[in-house]
Every structure is written in structure tokens, then in C-alpha cells.
BAFI-3210 file (N, C-alpha, C; in Angstrom, 3 decimals, decimal comma, padded with zeros to 6 digits):
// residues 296
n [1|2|3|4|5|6|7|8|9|10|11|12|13|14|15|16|17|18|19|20|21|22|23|24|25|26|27|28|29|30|31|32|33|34|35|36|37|38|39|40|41|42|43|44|45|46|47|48|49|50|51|52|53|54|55|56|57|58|59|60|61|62|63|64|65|66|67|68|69|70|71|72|73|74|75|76|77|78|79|80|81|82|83|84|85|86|87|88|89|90|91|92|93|94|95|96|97|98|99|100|101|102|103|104|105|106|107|108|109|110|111|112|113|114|115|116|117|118|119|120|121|122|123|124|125|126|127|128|129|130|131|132|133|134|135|136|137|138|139|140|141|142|143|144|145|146|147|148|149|150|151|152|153|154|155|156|157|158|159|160|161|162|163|164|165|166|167|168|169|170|171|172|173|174|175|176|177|178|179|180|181|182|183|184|185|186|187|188|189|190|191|192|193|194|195|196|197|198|199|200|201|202|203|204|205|206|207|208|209|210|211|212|213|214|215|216|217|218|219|220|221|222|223|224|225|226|227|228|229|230|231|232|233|234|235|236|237|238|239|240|241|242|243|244|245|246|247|248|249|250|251|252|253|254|255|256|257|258|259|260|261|262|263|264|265|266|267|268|269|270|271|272|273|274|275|276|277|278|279|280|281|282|283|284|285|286|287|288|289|290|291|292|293|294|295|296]
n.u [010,499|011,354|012,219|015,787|016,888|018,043|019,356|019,819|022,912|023,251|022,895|023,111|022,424|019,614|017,286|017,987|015,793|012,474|012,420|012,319|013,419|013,439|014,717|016,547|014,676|013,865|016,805|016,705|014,694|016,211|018,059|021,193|020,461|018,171|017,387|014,872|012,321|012,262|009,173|007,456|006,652|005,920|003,439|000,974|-000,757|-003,444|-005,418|-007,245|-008,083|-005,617|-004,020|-001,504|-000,405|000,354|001,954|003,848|004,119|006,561|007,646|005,990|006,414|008,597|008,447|008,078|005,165|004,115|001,216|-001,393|-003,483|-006,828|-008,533|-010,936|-013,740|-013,221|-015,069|-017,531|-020,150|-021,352|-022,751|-021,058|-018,518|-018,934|-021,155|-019,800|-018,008|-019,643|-021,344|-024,112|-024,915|-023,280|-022,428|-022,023|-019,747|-017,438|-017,294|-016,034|-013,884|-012,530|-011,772|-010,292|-008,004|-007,540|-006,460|-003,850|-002,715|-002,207|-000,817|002,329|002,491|001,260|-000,500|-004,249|-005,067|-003,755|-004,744|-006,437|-009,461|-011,341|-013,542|-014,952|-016,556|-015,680|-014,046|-015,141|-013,522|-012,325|-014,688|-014,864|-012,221|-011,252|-012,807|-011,110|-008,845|-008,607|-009,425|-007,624|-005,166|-005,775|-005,637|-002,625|-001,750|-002,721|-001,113|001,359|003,043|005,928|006,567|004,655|003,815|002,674|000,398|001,624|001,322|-000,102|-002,138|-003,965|-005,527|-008,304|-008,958|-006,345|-005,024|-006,143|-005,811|-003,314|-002,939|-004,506|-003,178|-000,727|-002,349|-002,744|-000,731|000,298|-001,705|-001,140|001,352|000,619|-000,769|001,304|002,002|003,603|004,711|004,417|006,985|006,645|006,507|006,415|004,577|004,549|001,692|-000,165|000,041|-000,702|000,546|001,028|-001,015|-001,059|-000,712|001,373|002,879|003,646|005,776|007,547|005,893|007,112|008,189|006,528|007,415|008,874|012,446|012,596|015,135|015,270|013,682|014,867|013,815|014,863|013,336|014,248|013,867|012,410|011,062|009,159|007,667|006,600|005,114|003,931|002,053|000,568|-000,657|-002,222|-004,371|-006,314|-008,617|-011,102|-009,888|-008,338|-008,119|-007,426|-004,950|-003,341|-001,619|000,145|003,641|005,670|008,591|009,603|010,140|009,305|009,815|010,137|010,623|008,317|008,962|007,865|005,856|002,725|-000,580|-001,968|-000,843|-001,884|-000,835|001,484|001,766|-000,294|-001,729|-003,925|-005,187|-007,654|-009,668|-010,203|-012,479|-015,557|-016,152|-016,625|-014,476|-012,527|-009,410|-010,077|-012,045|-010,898|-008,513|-010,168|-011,273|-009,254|-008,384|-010,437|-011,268|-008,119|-008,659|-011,328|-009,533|-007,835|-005,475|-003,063|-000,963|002,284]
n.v [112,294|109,199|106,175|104,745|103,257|100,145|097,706|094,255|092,615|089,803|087,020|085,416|083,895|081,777|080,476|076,562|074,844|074,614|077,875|078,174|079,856|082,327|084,583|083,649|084,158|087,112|087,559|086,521|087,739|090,760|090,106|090,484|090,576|089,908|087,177|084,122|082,859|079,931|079,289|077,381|077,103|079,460|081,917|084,566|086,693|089,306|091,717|092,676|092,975|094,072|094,630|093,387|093,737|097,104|096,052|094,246|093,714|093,758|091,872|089,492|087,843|086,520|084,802|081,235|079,453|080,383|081,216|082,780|084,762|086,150|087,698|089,798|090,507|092,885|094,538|096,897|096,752|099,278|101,063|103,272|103,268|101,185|102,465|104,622|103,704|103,023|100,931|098,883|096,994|095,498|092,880|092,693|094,839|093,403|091,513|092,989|093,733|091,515|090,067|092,520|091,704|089,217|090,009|091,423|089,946|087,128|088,908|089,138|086,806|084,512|082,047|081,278|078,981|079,362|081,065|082,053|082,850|083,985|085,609|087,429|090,213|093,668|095,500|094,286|092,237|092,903|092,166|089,162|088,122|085,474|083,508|084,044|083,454|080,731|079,933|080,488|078,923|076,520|076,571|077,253|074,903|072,943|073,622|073,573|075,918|077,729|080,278|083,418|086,270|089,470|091,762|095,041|096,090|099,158|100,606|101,856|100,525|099,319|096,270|095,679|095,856|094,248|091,370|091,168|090,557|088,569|086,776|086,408|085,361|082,789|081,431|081,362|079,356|077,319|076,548|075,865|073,192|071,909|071,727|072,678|076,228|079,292|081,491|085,114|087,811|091,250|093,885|097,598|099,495|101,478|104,802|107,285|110,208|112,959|114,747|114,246|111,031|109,142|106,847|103,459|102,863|101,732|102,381|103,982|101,472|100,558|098,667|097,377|096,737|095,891|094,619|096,575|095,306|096,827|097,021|098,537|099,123|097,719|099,510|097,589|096,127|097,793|098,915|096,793|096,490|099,242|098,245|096,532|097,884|099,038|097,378|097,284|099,239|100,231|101,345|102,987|105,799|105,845|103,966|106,065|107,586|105,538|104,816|102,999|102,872|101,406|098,907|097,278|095,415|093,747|091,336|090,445|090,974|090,366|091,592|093,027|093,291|093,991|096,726|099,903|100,311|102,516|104,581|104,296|106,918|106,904|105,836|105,326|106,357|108,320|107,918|107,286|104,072|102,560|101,531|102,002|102,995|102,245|100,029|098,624|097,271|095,921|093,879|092,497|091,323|090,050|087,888|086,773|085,657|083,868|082,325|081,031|081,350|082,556|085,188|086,675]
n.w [056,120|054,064|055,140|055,023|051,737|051,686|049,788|050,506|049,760|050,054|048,889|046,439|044,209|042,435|045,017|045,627|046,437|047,888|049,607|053,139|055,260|057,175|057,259|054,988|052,944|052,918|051,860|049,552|047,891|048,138|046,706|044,510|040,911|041,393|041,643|040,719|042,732|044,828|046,093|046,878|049,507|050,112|051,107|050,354|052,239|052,212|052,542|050,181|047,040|045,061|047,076|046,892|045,215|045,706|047,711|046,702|044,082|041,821|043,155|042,647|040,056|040,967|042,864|042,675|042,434|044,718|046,978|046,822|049,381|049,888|051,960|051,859|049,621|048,773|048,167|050,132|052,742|052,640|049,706|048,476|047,221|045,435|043,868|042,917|040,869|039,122|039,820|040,421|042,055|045,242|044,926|042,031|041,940|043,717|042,183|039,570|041,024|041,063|038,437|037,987|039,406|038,572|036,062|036,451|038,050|035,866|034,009|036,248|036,640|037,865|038,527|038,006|040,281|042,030|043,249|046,610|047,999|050,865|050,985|052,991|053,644|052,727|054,737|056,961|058,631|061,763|062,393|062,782|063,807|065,118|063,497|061,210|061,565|062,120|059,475|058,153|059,715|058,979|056,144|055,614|057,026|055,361|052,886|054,096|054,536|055,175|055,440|056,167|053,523|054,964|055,816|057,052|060,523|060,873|061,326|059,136|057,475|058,919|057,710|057,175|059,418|060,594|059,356|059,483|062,470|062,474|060,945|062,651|064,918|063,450|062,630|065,603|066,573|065,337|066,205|068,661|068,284|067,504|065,529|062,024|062,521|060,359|059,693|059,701|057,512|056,794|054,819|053,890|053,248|054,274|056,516|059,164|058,838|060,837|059,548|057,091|055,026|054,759|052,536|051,657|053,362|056,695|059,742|063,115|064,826|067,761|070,074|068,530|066,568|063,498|061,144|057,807|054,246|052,084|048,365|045,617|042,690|039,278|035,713|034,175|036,191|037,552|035,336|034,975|037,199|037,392|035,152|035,837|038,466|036,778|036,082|037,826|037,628|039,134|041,149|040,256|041,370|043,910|043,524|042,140|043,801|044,625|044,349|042,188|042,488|044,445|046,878|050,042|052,986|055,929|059,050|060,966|063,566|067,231|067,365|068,741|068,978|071,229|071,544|070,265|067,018|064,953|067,038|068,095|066,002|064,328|061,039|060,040|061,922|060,950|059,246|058,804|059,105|061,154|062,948|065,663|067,568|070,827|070,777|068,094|070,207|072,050|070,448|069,913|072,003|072,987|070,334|070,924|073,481|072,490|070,723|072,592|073,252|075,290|076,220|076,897]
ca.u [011,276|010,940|013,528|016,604|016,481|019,201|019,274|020,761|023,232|023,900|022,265|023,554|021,639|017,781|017,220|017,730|014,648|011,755|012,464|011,411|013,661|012,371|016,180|017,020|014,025|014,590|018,047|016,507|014,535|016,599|019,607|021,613|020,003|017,133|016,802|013,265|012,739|011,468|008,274|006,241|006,103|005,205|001,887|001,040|-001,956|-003,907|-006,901|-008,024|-007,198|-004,388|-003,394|-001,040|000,146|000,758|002,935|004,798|004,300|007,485|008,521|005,306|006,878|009,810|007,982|007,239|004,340|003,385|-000,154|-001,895|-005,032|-007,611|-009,837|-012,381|-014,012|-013,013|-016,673|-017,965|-021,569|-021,795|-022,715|-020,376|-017,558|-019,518|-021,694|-018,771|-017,340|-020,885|-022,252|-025,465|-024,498|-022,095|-022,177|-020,969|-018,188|-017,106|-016,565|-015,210|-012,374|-011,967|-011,462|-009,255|-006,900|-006,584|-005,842|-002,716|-001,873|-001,959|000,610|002,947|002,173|000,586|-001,821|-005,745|-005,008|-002,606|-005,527|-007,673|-010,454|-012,104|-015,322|-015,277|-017,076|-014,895|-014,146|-015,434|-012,360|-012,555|-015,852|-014,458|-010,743|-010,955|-012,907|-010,629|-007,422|-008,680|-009,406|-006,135|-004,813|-006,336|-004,811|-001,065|-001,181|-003,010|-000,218|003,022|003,055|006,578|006,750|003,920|004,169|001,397|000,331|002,289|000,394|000,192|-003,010|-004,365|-007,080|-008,669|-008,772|-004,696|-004,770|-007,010|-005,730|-001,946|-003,200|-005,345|-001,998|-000,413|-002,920|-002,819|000,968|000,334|-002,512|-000,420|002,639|000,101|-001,528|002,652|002,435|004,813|004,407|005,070|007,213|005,889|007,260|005,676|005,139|004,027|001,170|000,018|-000,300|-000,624|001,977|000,464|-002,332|-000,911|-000,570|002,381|002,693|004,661|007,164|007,107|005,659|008,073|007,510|006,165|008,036|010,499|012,899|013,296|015,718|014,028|014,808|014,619|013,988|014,592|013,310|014,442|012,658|011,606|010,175|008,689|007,022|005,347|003,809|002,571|000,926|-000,794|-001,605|-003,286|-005,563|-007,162|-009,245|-012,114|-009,462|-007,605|-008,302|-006,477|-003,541|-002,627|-000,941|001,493|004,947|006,343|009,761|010,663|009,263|009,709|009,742|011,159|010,617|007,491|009,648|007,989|004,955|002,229|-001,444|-002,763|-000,793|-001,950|000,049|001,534|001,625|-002,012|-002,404|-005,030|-005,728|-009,211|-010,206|-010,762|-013,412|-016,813|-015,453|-016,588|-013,434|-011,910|-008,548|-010,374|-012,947|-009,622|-008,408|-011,048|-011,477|-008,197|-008,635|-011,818|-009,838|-007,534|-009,463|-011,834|-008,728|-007,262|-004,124|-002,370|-000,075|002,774]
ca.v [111,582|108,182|104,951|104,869|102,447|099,749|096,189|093,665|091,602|088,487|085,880|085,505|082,493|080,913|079,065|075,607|074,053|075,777|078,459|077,636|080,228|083,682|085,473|083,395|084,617|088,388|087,926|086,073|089,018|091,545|089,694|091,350|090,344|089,633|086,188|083,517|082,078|078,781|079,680|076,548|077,272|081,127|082,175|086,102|086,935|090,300|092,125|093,376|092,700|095,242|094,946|092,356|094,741|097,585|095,629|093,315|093,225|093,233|090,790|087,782|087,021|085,930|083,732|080,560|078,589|080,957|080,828|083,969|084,512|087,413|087,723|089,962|090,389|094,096|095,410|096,706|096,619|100,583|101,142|103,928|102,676|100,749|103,414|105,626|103,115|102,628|099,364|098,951|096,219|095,228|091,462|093,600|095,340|092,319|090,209|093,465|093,272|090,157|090,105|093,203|090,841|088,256|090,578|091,442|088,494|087,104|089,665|088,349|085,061|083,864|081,518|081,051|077,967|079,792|082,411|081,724|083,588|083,771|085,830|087,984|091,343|094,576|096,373|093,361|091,586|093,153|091,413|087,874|087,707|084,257|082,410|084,444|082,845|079,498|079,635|081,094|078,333|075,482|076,585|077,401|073,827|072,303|073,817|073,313|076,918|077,953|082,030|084,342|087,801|090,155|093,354|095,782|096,280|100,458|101,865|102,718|100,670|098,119|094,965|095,271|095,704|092,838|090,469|091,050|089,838|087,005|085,538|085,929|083,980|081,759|081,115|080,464|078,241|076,137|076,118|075,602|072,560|071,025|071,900|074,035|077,512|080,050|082,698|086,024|088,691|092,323|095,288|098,445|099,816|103,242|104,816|108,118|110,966|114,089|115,296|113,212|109,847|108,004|105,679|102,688|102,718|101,241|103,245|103,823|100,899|100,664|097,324|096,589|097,512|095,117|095,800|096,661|095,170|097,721|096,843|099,397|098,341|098,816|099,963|096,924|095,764|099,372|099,109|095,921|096,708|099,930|097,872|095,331|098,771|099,852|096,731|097,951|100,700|100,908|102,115|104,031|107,459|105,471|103,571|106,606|108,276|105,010|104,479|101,996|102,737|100,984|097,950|097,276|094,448|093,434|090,413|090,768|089,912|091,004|092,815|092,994|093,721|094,595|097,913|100,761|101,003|104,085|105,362|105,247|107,726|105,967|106,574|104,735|106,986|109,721|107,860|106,268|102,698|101,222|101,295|103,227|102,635|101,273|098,741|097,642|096,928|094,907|093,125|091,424|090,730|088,642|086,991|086,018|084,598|083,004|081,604|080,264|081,765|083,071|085,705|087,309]
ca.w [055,109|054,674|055,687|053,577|051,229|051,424|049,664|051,029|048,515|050,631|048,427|044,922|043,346|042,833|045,436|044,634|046,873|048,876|050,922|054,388|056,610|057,131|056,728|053,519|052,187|052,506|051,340|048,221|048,025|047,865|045,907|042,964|039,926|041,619|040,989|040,847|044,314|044,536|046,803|047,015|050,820|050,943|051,053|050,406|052,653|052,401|052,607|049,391|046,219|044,721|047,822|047,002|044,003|045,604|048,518|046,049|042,585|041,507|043,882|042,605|039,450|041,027|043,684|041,897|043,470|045,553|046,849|047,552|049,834|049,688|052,800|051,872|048,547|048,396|048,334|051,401|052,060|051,802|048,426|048,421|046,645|044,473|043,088|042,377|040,301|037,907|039,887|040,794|043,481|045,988|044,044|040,617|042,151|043,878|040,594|038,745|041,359|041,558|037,151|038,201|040,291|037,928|034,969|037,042|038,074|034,861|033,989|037,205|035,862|038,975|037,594|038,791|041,040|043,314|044,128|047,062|048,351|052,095|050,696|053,871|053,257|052,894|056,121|057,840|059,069|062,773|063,327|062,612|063,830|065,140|062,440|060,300|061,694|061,908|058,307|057,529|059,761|058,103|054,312|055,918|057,198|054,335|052,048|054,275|055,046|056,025|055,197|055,359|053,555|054,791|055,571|058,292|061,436|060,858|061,809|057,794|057,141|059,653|057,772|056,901|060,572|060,902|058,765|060,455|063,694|061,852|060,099|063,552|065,266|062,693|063,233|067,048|066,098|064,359|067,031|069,960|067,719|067,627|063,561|061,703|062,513|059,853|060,182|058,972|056,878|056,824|053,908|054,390|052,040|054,228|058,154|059,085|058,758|060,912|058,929|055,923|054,366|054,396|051,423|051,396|054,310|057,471|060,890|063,897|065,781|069,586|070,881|067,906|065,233|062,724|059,986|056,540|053,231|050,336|046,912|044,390|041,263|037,791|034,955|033,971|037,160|037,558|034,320|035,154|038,909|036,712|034,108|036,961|039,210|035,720|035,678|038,903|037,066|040,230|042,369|040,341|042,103|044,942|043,143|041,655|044,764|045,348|043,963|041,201|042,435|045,302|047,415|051,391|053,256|057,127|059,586|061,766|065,164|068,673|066,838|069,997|068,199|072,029|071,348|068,999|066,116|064,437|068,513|068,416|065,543|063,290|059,835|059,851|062,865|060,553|058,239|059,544|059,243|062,738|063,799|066,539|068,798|071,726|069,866|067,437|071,288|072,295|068,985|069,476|073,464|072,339|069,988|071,735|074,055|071,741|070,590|073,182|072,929|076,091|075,842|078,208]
c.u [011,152|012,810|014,675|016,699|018,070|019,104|020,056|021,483|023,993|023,756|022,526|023,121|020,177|018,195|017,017|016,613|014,006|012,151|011,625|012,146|013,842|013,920|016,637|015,949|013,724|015,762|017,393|015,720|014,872|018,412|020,043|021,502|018,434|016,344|015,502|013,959|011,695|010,246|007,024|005,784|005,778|004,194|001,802|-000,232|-002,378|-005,375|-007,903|-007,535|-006,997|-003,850|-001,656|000,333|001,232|002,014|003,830|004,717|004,689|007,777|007,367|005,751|008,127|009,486|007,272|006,634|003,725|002,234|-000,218|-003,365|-005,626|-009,088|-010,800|-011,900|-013,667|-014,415|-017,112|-019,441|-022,497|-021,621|-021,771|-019,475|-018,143|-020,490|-020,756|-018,007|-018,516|-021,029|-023,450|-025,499|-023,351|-021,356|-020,907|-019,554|-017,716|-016,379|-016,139|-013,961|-011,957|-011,084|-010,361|-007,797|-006,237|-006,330|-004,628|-001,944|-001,725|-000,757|001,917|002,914|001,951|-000,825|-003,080|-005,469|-004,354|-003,433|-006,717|-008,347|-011,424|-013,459|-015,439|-016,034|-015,820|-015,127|-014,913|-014,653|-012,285|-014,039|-015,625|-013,093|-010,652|-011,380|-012,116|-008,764|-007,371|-008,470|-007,930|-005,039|-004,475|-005,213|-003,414|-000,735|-001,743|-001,816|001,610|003,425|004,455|006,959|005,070|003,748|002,932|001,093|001,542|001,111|001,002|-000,571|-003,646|-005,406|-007,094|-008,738|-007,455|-004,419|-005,402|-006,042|-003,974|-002,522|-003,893|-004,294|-000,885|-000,601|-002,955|-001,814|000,726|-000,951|-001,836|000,562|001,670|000,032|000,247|002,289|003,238|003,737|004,943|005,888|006,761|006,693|005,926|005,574|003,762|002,954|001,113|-000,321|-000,221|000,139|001,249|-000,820|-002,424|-001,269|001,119|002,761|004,181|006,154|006,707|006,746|006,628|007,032|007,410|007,269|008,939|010,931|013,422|013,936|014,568|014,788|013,572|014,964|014,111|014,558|013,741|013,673|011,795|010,689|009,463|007,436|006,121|004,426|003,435|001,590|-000,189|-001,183|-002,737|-004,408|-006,606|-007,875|-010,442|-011,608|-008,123|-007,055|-007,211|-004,739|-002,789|-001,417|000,078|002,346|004,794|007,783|010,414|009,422|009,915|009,496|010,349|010,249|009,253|007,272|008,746|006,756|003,741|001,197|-002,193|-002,040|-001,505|-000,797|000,147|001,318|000,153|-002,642|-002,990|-005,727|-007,336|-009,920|-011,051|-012,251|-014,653|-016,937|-016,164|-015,540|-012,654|-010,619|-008,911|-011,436|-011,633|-009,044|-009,171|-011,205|-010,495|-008,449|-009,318|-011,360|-009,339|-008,225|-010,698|-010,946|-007,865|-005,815|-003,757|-001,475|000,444|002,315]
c.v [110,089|107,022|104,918|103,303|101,307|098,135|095,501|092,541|090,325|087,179|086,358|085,002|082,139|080,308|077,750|074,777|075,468|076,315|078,627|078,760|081,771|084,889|084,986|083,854|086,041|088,522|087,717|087,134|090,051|091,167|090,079|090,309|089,494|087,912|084,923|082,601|080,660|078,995|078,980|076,722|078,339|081,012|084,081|086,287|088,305|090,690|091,952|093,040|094,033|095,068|094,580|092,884|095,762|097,431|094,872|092,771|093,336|092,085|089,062|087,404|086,322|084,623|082,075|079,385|079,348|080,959|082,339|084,333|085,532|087,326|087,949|089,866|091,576|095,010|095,312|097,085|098,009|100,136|102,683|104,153|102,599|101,573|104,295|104,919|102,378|101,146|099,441|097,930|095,808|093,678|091,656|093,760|094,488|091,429|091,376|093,548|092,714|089,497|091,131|092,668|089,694|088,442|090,605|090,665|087,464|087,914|089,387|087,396|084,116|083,263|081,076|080,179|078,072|080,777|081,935|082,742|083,202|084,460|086,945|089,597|092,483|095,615|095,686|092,659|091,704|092,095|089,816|087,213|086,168|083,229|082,864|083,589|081,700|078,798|079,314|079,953|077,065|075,689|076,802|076,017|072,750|072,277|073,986|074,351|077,745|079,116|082,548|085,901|088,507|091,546|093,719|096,061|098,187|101,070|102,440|101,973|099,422|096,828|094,869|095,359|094,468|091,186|090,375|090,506|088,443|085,979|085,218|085,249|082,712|081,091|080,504|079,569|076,911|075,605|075,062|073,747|071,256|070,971|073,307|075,652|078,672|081,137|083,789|087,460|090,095|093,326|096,259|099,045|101,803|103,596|106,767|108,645|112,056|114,223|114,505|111,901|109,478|106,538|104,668|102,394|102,826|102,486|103,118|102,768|100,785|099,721|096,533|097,362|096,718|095,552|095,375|095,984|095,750|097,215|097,893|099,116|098,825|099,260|099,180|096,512|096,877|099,228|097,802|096,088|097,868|099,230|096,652|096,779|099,163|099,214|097,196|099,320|101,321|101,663|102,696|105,597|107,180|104,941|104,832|107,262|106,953|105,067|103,175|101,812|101,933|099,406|097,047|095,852|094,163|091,956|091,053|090,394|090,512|091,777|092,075|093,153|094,315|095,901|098,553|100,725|101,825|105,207|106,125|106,537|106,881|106,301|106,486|105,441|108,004|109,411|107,103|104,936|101,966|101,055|102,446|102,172|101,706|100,112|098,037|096,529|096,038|094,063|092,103|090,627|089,732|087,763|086,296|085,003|083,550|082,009|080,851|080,935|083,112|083,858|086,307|088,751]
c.w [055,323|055,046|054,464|053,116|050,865|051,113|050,241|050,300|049,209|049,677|046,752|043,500|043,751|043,644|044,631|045,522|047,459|049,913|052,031|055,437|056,076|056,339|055,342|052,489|051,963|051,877|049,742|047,969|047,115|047,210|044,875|041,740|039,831|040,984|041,395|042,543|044,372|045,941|046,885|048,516|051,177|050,642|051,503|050,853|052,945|052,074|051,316|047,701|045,445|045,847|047,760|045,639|044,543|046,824|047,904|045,104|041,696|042,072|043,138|041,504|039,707|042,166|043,154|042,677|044,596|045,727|047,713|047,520|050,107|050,588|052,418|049,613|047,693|047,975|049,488|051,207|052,145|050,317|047,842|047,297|045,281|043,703|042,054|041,441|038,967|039,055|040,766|042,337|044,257|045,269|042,726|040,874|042,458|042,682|039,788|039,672|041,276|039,612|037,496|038,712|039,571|036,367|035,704|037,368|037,020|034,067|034,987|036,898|037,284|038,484|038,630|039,450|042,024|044,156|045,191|047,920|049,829|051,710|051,773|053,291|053,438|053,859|057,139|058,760|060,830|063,408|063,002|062,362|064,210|063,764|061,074|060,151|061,578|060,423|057,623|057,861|059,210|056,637|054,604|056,279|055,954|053,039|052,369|054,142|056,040|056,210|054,919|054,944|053,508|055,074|057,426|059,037|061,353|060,751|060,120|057,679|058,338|059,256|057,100|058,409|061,021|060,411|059,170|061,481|063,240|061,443|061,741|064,332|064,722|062,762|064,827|067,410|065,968|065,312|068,548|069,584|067,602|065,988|063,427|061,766|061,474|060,062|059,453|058,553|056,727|055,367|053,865|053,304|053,117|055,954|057,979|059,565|059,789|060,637|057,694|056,100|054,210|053,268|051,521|051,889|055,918|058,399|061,870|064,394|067,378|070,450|070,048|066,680|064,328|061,760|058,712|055,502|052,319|049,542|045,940|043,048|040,090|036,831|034,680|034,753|037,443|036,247|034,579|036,187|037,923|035,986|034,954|037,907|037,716|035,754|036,883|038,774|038,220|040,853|041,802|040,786|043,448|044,494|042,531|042,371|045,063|044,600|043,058|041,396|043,107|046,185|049,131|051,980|055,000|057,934|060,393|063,078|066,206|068,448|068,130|069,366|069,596|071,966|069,997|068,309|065,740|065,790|068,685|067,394|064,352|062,210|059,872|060,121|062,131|059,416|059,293|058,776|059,967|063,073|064,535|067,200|069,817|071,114|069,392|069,337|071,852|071,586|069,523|071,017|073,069|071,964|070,057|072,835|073,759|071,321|071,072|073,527|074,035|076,175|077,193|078,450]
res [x|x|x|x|x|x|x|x|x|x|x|x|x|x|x|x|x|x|x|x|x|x|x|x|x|x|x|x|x|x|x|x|x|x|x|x|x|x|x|x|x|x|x|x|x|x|x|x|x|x|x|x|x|x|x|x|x|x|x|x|x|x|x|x|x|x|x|x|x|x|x|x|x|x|x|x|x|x|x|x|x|x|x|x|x|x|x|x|x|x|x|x|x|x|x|x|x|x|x|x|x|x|x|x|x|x|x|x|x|x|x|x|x|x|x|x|x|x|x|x|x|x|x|x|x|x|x|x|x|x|x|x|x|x|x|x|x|x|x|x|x|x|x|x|x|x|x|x|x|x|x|x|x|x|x|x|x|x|x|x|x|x|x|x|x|x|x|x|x|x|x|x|x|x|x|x|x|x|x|x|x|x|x|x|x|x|x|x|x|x|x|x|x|x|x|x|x|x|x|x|x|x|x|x|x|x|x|x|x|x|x|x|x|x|x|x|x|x|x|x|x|x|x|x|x|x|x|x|x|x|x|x|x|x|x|x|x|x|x|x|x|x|x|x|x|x|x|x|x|x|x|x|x|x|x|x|x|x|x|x|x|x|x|x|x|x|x|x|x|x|x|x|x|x|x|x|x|x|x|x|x|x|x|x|x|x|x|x|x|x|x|x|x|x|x|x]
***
């Protein structure tokens, strides 16, 4: 069963400036009547694009100014994918996602100038965690970077596992460097249940328990994340299995990336990815020590 779902109605009003502190911005959030958050300082960083949909899209029309950044290109350089979807190249699919992303966001009313793009290849992210954080660093301090909402570290695909440790380095980049460090906000897209799938709610965690904040949306907001999951027609065989109902969210306090997540049971494991448990493990060691960045 999954987490019970409980909003939290502390916060009553738009913010009236940018939210800069990590708790006023869950409350704003999850506030009764759900109102616009002034969000010139968040930044929504994830893998793939939909990703960004199916973690919070109810929540981007209410973020205004938000800037949101899309590692890879969402084509990986199996032709796999991309066949199964009519394209003849990895280039094709590439730019029909990438039109897929800003049909949707166009609907959110997140306009083209808020979208930026790292280019990385899909299911690449593991082989370029440092120059991935640096990057990431660079545009969080270029844009005064004081919230970032990104993926849950939960073992489902490797570059939402990637790109969590990338925004975290990127955060102690920034602190090491004596610039603002963001704080970072989590949401869950999928990890594995058993033999299942888990959709859209967090994994027990190893080394913390932050609280959650549930959104349960209403119809209207329901009816719009359907009509932006609709524009994502490549991967509809996939969007079809998530939810429109509800939308998760918690603090990303104490999260460790040298443990396995999801207690080590690993969705990825089961596909021929390149990624295994102990490699992910090493990946970040490197990393880290490419990066400089000392840990207890």
C-alpha cells in the first residue's frame, strides 16, 4: 500500500517574494487553494523529459519563473526505443521529444526561455556525474538557485538516480565554493515493489525519514497533468500506467548516494542498461573524488 496521503495547510497566501526556504516552499505547495508561488529561485531538474510531468505537473503552473533543466535528450543510443516509436534515428526521436515537452509545457504555461537543456545522451548520466554537476552547478549559481525539485534517489532508472546525486553535488559545489547552496526537494516517479513497480510514492528509506507532502489534486488539476501526459505520445505505452490523482513531494535531508537505494533492490538491474548495484557504487566514489568533495 502506498504512504497516506496528507496535505499540509500551513500556508494560506501567494507568496509575496521568491521563495528561498525549503519548508516554506512545501507548505506553499501543499496550501488550501493551492495558490501561484512566486518561483524565480526554484529550478526543476530531471532526467528526461515527461519526467518533469509525471513528478509535478500540476504543481508548474503554479511556479512562476521557474526554470527547468533536462539532462539528457531522452534518446538513448540503442535504437530500441526509437524504432518502436517510427524513427529512423536517435537525432529524430530526440527532437520529437523534445516538441513533446514543449507541447506540455506550453499547456503549464512554462514558456521556451525557462527550458534548458544539457544534451547528455539517454541512459548516459552514470558515465558523466562530475561534468554533470559542475554544469548543473554553474546554471544554479548563474540563476540564484535557492530550491531544487528533482528526482527521488529510488533505484528505477539510473539517470533519475544519476541526476539526484548530480544536483547534490551540485549543492556541495556551491557551499564548498562559499556560494549559496540550494536546498533540495525530492518526488518520487517509480522503484521497485517485489516483482512489481511502484508508481509514484516514495521508497522506505535507508538513513532517513523525511516527512512527505501530499498533493491530491482536483479535477481540474487532474485534467490538465492528463492533457500534458497526452502530449508525450512516444511514451505513451509508459505514461499510461502513472496516476493523475495525486502528487508527492518531501525534503531530501541526510540522503547518502554511497548507499543502495530501495535496500539495494534495483529496478534497472533487471534491464541491460549498464547499470548494476556495484558499478552505480563506484560511479559515485569517482565522483566524488573527481569532485573534490569529502564526505563523513
Amino acid at each position: 500500500m502506498g504512504a497516506e496521503v496528507v496535505p499540509l495547510p500551513r500556508a494560506e497566501a501567494p507568496a509575496t517574494g521568491p521563495v528561498t526556504e525549503l519548508a516554506q516552499f512545501l507548505d506553499l505547495v501543499a496550501a488550501p487553494g493551492r495558490p501561484p508561488i512566486d518561483a524565480g529561485q526554484v529550478m526543476v531538474v530531471v532526467a528526461h523529459p515527461d519526467d518533469e510531468t509525471l513528478g509535478a505537473g500540476a504543481l508548474l503552473p503554479r511556479l512562476r519563473g521557474v526554470r527547468l533543466v533536462h539532462v539528457t535528450d531522452g534518446a538513448p543510443l540503442s535504437m530500441t526505443d526509437a524504432t518502436a516509436a517510427g524513427f529512423s534515428t536517435r537525432e529524430d526521436y530526440a527532437a520529437a521529444r523534445l516538441a513533446e515537452l514543449r507541447a506540455a509545457m506550453d499547456l503549464a504555461g512554462v514558456p521556451g526561455d525557462a527550458l534548458h537543456a544539457l544534451g547528455v545522451i539517454d541512459q548516459g548520466v552514470g558515465d558523466d556525474l562530475p561534468g554533470i554537476a559542475r554544469r548543473l552547478a554553474d546554471l544554479m549559481a548563474a540563476f540564484d538557485t535557492a530550491i531544487v525539485l528533482t528526482h527521488a534517489y529510488e533505484g528505477g532508472h539510473p539517470d533519475h538516480d544519476g541526476v539526484s546525486y548530480a544536483v547534490r553535488a551540485a549543492s556541495d559545489l556551491l557551499a564548498a565554493a562559499g556560494r549559496r547552496a540550494p536546498g533540495i526537494a525530492e518526488m518520487p516517479l517509480y522503484h521497485a515493489d517485489g516483482a512489481g513497480l511502484a508508481r509514484q510514492r516514495f521508497p522506505a528509506a535507508l538513513d532517513y525519514d523525511a516527512p512527505e507532502t501530499g498533493v491530491l489534486l482536483d479535477e481540474t488539476a487532474r485534467s490538465l497533468k492528463r492533457r500534458m501526459m497526452e502530449c508525450f505520445r512516444t511514451q505513451a505505452y509508459i505514461l499510461d500506467a502513472f496516476t493523475s490523482e495525486v502528487e508527492r513531494f518531501r525534503l531530501a535531508q541526510g540522503l547518502d548516494h554511497r548507499l543502495l537505494p530501495n535496500s539495494g533492490d534495483l529496478w534497472y538491474e533487471r534491464f541491460a542498461w549498464g547499470m548494476t548495484g556495484p558499478r552505480w557504487l563506484a560511479l559515485v566514489a569517482a565522483a566524488d573524488r573527481a569532485l573534490g568533495l569529502e564526505r563523513p
